[in-house]
mmCIF file of the N, C-alpha and C atoms, coordinates in Angstrom:
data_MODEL
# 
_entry.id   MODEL 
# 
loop_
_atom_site.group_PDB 
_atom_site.id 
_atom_site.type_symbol 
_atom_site.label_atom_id 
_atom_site.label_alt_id 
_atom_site.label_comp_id 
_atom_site.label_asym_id 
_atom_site.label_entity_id 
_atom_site.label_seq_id 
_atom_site.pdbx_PDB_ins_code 
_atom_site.Cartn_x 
_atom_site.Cartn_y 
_atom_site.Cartn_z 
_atom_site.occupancy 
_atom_site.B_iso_or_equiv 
_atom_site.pdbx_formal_charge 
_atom_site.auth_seq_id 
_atom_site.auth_comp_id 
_atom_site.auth_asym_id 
_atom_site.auth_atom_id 
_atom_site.pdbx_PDB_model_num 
ATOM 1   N N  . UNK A 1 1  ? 7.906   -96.275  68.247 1.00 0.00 ? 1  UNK A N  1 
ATOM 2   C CA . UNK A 1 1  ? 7.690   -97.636  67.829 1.00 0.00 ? 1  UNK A CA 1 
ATOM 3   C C  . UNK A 1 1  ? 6.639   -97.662  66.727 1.00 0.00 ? 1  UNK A C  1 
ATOM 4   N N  . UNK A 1 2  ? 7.076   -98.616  65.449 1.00 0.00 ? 2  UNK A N  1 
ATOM 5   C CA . UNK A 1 2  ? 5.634   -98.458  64.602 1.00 0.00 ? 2  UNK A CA 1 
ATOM 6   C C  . UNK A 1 2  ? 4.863   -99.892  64.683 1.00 0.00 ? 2  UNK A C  1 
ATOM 7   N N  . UNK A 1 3  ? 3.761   -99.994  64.435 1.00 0.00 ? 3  UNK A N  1 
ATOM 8   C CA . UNK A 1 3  ? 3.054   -101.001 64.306 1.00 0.00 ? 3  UNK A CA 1 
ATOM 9   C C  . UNK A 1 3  ? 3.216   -102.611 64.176 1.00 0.00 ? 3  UNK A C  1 
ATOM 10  N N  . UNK A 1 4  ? 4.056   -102.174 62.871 1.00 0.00 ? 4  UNK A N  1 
ATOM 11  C CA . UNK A 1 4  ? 4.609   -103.438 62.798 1.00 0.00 ? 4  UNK A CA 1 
ATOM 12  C C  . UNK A 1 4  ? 5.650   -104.306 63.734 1.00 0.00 ? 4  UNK A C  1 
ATOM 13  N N  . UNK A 1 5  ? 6.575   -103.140 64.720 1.00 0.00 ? 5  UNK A N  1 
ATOM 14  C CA . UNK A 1 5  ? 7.504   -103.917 65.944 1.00 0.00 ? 5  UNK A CA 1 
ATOM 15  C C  . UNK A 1 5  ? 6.518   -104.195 66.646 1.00 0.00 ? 5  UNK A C  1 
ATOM 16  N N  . UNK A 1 6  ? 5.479   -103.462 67.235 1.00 0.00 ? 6  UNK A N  1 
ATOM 17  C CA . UNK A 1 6  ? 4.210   -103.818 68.139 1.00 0.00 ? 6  UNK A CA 1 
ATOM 18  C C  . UNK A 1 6  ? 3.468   -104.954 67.728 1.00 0.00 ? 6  UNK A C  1 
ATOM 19  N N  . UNK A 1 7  ? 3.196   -105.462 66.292 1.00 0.00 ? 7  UNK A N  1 
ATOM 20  C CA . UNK A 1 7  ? 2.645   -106.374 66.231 1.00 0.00 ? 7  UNK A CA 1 
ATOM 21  C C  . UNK A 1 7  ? 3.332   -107.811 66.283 1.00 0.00 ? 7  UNK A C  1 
ATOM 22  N N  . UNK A 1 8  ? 4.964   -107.446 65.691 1.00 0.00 ? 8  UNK A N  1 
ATOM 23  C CA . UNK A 1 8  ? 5.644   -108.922 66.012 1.00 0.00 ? 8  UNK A CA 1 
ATOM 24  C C  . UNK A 1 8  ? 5.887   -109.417 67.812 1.00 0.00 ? 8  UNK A C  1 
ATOM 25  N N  . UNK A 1 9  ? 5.870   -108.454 68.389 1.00 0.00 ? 9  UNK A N  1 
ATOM 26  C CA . UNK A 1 9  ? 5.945   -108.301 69.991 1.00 0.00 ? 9  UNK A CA 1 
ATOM 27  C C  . UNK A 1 9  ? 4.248   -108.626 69.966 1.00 0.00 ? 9  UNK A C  1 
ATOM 28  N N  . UNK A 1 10 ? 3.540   -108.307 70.054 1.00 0.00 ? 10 UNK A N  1 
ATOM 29  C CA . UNK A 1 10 ? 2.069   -109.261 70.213 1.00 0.00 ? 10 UNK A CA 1 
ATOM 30  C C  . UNK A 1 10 ? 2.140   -110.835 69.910 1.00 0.00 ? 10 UNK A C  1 
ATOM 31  N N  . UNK A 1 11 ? 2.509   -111.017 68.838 1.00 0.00 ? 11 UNK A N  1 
ATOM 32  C CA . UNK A 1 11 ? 2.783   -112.359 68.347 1.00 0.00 ? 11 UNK A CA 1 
ATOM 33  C C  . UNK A 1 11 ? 3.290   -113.368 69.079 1.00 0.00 ? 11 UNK A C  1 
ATOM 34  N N  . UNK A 1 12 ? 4.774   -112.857 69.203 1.00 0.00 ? 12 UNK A N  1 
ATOM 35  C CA . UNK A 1 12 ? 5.769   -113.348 70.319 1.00 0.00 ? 12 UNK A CA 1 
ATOM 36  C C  . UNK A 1 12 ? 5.043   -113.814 71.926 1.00 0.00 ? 12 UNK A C  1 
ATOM 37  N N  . UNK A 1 13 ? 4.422   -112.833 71.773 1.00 0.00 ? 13 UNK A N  1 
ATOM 38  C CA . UNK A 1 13 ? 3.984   -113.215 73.483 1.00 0.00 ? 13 UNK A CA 1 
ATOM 39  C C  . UNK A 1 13 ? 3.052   -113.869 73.138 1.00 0.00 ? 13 UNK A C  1 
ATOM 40  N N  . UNK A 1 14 ? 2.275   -113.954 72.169 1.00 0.00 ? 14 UNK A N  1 
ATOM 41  C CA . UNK A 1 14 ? 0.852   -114.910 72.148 1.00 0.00 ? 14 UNK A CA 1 
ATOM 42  C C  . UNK A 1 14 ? 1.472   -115.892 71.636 1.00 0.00 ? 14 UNK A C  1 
ATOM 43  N N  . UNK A 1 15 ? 2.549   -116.528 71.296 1.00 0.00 ? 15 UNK A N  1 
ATOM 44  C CA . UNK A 1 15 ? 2.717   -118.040 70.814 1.00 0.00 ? 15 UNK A CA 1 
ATOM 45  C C  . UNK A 1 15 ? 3.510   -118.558 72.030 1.00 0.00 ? 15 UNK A C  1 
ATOM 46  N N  . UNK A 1 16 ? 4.261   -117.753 72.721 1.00 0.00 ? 16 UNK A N  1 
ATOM 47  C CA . UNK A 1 16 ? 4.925   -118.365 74.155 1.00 0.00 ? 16 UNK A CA 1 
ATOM 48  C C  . UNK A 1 16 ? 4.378   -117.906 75.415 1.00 0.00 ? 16 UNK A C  1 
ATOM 49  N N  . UNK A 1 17 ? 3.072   -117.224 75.094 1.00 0.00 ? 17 UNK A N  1 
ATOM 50  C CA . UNK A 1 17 ? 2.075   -117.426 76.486 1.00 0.00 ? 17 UNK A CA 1 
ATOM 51  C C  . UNK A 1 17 ? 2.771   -115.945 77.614 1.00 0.00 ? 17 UNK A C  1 
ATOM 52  N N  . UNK A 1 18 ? 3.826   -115.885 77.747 1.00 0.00 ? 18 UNK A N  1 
ATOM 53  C CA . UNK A 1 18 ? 4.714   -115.100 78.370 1.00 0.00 ? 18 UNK A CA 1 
ATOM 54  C C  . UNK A 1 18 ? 5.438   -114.133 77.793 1.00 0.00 ? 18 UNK A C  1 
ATOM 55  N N  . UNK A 1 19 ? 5.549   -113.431 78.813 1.00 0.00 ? 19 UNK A N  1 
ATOM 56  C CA . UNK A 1 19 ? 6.268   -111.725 78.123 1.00 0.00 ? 19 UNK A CA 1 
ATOM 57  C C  . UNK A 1 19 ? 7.700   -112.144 78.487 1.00 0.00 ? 19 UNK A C  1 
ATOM 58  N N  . UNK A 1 20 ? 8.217   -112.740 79.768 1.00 0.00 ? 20 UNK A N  1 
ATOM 59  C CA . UNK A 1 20 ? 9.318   -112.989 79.765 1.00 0.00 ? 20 UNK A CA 1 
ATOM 60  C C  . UNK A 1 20 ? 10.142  -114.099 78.837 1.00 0.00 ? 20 UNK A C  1 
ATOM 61  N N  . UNK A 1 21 ? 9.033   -115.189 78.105 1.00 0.00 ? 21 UNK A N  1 
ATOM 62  C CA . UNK A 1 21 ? 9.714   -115.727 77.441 1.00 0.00 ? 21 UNK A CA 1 
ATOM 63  C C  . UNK A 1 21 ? 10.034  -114.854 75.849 1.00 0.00 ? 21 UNK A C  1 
ATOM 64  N N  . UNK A 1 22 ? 8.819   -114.156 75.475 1.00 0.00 ? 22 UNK A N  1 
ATOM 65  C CA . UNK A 1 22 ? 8.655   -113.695 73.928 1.00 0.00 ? 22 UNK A CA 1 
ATOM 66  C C  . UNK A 1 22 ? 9.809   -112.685 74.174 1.00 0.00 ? 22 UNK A C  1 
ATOM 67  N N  . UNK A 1 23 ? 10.282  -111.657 75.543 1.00 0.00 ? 23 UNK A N  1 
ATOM 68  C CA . UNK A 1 23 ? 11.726  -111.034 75.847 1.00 0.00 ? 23 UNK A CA 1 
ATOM 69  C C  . UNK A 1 23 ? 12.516  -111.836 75.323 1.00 0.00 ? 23 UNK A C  1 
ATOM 70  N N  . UNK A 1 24 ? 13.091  -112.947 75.888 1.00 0.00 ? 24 UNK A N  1 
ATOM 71  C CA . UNK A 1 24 ? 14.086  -113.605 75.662 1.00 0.00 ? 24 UNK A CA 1 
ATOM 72  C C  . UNK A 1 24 ? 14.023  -113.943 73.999 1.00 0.00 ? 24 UNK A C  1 
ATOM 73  N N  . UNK A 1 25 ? 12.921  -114.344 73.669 1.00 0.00 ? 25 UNK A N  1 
ATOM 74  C CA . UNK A 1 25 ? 13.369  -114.508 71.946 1.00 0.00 ? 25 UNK A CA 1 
ATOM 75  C C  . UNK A 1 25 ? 13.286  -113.500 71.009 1.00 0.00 ? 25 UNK A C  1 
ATOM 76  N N  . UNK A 1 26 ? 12.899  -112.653 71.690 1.00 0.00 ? 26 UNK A N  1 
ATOM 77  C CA . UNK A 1 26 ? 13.425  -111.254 70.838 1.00 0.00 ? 26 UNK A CA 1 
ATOM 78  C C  . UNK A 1 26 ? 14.622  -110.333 70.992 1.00 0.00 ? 26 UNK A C  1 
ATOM 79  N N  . UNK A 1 27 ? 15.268  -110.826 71.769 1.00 0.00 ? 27 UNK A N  1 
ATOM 80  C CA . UNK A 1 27 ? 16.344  -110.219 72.284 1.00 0.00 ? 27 UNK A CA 1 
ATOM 81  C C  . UNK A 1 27 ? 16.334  -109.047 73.172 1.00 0.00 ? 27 UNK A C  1 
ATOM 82  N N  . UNK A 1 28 ? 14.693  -108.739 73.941 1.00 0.00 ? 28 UNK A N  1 
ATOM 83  C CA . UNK A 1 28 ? 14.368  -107.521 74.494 1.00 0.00 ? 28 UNK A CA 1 
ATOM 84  C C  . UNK A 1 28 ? 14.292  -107.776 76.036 1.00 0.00 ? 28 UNK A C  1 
ATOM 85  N N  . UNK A 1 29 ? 14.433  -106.739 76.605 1.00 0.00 ? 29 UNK A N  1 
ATOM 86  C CA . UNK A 1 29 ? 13.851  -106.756 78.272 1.00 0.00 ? 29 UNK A CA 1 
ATOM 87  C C  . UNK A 1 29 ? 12.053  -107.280 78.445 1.00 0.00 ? 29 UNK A C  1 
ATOM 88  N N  . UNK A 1 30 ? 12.158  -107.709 79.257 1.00 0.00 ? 30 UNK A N  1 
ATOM 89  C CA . UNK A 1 30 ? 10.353  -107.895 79.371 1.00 0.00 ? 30 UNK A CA 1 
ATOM 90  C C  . UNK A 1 30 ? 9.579   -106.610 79.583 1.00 0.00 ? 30 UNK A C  1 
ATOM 91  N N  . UNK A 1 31 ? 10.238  -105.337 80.370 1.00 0.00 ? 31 UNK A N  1 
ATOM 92  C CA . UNK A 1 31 ? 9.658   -104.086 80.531 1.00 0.00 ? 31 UNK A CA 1 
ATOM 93  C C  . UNK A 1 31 ? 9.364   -103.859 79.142 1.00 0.00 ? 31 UNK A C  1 
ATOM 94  N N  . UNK A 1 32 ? 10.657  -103.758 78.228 1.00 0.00 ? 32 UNK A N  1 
ATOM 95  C CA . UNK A 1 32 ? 10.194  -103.506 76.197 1.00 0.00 ? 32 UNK A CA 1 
ATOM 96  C C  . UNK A 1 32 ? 9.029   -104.127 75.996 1.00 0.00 ? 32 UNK A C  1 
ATOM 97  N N  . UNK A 1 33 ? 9.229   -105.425 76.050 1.00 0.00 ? 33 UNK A N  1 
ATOM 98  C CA . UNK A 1 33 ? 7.856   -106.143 75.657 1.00 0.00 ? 33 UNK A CA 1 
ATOM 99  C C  . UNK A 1 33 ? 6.869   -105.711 76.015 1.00 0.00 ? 33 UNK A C  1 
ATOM 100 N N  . UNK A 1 34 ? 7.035   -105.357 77.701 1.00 0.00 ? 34 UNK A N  1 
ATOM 101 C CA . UNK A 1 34 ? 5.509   -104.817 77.932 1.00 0.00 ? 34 UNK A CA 1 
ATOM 102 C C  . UNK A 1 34 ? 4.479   -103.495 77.654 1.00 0.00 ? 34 UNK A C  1 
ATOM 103 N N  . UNK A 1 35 ? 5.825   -102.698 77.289 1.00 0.00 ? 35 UNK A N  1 
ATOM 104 C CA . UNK A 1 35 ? 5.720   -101.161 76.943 1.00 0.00 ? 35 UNK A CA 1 
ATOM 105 C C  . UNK A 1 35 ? 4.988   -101.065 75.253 1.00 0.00 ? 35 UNK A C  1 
ATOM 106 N N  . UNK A 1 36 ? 6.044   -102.106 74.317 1.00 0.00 ? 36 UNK A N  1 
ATOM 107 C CA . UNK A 1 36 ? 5.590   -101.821 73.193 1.00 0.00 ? 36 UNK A CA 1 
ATOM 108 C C  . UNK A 1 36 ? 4.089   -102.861 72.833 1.00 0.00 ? 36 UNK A C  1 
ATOM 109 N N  . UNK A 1 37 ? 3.571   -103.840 73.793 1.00 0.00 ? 37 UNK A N  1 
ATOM 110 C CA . UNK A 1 37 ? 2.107   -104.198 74.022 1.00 0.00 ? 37 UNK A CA 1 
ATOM 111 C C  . UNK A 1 37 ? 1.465   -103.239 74.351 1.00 0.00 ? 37 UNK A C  1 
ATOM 112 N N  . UNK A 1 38 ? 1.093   -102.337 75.294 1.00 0.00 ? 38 UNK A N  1 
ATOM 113 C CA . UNK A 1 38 ? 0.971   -101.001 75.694 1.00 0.00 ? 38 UNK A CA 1 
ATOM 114 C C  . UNK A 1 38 ? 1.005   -99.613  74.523 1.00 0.00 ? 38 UNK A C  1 
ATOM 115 N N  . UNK A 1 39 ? 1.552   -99.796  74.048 1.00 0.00 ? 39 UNK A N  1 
ATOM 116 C CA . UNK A 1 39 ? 1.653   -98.897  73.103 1.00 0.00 ? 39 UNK A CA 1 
ATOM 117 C C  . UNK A 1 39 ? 1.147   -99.198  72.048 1.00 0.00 ? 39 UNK A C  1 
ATOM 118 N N  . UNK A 1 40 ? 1.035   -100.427 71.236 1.00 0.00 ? 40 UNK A N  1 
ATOM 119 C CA . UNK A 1 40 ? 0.195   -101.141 70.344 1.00 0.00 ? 40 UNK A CA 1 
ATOM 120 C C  . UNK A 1 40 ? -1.695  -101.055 70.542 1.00 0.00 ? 40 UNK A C  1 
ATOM 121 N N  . UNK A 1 41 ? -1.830  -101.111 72.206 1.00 0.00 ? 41 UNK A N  1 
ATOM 122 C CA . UNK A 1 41 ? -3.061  -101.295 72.387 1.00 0.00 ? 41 UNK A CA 1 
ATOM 123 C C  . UNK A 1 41 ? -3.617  -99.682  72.376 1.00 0.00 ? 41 UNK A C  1 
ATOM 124 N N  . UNK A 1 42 ? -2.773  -98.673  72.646 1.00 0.00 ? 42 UNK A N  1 
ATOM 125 C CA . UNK A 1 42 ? -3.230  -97.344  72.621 1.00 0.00 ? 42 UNK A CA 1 
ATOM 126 C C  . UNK A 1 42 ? -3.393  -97.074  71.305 1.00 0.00 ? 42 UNK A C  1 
ATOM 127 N N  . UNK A 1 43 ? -2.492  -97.259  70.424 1.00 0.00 ? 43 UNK A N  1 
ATOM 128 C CA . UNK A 1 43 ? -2.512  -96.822  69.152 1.00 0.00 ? 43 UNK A CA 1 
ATOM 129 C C  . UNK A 1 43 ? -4.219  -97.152  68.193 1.00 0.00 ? 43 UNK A C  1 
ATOM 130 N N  . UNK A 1 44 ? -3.959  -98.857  68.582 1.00 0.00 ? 44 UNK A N  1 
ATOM 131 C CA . UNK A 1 44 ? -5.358  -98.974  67.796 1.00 0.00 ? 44 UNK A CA 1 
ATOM 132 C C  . UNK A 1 44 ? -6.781  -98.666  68.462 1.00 0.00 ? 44 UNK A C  1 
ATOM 133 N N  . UNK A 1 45 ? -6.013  -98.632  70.321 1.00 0.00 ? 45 UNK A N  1 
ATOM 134 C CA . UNK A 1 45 ? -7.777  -98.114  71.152 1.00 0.00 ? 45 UNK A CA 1 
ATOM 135 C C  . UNK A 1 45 ? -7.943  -99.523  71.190 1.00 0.00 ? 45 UNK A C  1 
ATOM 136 N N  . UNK A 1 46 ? -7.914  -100.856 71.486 1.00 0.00 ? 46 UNK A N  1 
ATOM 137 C CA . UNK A 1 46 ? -8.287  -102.188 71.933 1.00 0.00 ? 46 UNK A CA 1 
ATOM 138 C C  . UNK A 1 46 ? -7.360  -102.713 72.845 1.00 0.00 ? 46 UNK A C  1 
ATOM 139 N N  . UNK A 1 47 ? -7.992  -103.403 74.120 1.00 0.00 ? 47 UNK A N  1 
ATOM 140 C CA . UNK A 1 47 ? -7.506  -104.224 74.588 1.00 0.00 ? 47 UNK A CA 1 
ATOM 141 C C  . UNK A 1 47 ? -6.807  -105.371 74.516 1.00 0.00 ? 47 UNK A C  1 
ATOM 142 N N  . UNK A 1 48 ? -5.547  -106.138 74.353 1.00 0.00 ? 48 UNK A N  1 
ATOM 143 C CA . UNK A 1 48 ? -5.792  -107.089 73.392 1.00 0.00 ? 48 UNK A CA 1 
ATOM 144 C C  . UNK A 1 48 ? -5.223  -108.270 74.127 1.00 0.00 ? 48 UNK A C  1 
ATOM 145 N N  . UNK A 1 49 ? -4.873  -107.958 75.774 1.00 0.00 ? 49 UNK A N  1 
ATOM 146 C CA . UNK A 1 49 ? -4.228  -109.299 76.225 1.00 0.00 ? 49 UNK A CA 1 
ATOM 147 C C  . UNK A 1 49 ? -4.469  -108.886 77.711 1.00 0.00 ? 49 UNK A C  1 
ATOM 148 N N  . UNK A 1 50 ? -5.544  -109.610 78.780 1.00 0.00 ? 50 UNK A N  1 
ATOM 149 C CA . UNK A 1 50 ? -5.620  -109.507 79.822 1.00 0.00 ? 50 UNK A CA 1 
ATOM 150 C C  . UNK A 1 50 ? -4.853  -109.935 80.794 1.00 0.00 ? 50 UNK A C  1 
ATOM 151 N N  . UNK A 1 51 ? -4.065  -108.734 81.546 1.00 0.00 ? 51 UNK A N  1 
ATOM 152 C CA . UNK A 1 51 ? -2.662  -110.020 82.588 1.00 0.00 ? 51 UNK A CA 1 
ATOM 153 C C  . UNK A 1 51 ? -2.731  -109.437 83.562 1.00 0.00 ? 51 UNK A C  1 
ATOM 154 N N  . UNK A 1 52 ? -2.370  -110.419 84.828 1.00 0.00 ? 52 UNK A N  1 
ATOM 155 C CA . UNK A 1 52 ? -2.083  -110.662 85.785 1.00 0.00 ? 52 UNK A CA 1 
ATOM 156 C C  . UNK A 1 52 ? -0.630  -110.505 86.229 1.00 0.00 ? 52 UNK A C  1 
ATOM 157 N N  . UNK A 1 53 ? -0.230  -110.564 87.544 1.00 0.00 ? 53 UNK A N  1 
ATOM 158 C CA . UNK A 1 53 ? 0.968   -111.065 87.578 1.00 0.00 ? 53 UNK A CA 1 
ATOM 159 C C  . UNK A 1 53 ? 1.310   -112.765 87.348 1.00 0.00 ? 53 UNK A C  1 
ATOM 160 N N  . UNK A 1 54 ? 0.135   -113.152 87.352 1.00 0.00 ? 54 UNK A N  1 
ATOM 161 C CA . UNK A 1 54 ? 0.102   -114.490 87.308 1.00 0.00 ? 54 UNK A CA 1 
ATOM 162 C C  . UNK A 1 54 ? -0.207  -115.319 86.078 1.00 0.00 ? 54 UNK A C  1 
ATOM 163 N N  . UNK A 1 55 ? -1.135  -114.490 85.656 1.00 0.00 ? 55 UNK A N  1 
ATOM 164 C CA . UNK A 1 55 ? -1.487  -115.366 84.089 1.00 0.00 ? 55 UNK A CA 1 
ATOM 165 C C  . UNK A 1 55 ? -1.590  -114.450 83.050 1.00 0.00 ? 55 UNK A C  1 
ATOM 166 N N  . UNK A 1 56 ? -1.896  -114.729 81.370 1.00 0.00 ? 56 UNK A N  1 
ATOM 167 C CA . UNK A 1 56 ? -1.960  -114.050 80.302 1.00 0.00 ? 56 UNK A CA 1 
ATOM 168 C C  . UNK A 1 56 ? -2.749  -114.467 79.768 1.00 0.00 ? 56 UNK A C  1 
ATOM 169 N N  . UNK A 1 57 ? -3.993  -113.678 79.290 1.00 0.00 ? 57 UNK A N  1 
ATOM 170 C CA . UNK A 1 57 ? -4.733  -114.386 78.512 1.00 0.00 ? 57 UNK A CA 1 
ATOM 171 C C  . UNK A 1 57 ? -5.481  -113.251 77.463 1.00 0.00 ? 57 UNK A C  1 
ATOM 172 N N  . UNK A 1 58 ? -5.246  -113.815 76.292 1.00 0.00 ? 58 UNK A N  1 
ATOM 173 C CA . UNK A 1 58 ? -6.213  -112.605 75.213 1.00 0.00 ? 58 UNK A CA 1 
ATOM 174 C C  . UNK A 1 58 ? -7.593  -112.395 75.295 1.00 0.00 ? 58 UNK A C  1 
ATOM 175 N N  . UNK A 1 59 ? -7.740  -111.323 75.005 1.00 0.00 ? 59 UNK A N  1 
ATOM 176 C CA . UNK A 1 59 ? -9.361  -110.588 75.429 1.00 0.00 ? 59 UNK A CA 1 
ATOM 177 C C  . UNK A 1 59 ? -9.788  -110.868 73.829 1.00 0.00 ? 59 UNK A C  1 
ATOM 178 N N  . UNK A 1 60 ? -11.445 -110.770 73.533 1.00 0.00 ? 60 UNK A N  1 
ATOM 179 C CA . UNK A 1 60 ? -12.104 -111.325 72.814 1.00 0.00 ? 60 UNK A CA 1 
ATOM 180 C C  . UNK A 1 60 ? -11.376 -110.762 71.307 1.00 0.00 ? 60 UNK A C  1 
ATOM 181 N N  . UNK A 1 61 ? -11.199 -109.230 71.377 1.00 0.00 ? 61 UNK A N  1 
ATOM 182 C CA . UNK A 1 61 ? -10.637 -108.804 70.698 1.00 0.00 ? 61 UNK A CA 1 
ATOM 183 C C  . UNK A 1 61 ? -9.144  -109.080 70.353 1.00 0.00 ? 61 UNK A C  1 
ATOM 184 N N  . UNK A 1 62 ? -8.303  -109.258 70.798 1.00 0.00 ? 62 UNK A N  1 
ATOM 185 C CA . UNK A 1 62 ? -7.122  -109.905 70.735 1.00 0.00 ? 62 UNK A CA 1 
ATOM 186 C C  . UNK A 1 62 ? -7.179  -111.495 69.949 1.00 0.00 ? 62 UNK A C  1 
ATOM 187 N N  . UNK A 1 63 ? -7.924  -112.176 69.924 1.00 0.00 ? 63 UNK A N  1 
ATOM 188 C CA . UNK A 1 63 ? -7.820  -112.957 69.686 1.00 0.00 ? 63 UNK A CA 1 
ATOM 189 C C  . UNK A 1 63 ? -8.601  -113.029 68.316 1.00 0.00 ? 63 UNK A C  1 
ATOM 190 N N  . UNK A 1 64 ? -9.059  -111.841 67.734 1.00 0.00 ? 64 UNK A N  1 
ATOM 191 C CA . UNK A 1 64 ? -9.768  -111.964 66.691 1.00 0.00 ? 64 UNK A CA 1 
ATOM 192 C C  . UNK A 1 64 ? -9.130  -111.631 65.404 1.00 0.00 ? 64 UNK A C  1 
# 
């Protein structure tokens, strides 16, 4: 995966709050979504979205 799919998949989930919704409008599984968030955050070494099973919320860095 390069950067740039990782960063439109960041996006996605930060404007619809949800991994299962930013799945559905990307045409991906939510596991994809969650893998290539995951893989985005290793690459650059930052945290960038704190979740729950219950909620989502961006960490200071994520949101910067």
């Amino acid at each position: 995966m390069d950067k740039l799919t990782g960063i439109k998949t960041f996006h996605a989930v930060v404007k619809s709050n949800s991994f299962a919704q930013a799945a559905y409008d990307l045409g991906m599984s939510p596991q994809l979504v969650s893998k290539y968030i995951s893989v985005l955050e290793n690459q650059i070494g930052i945290r960038l979205l704190n979740r729950t099973t219950r909620r989502l919320k961006l960490t200071s860095e994520g949101a910067s």
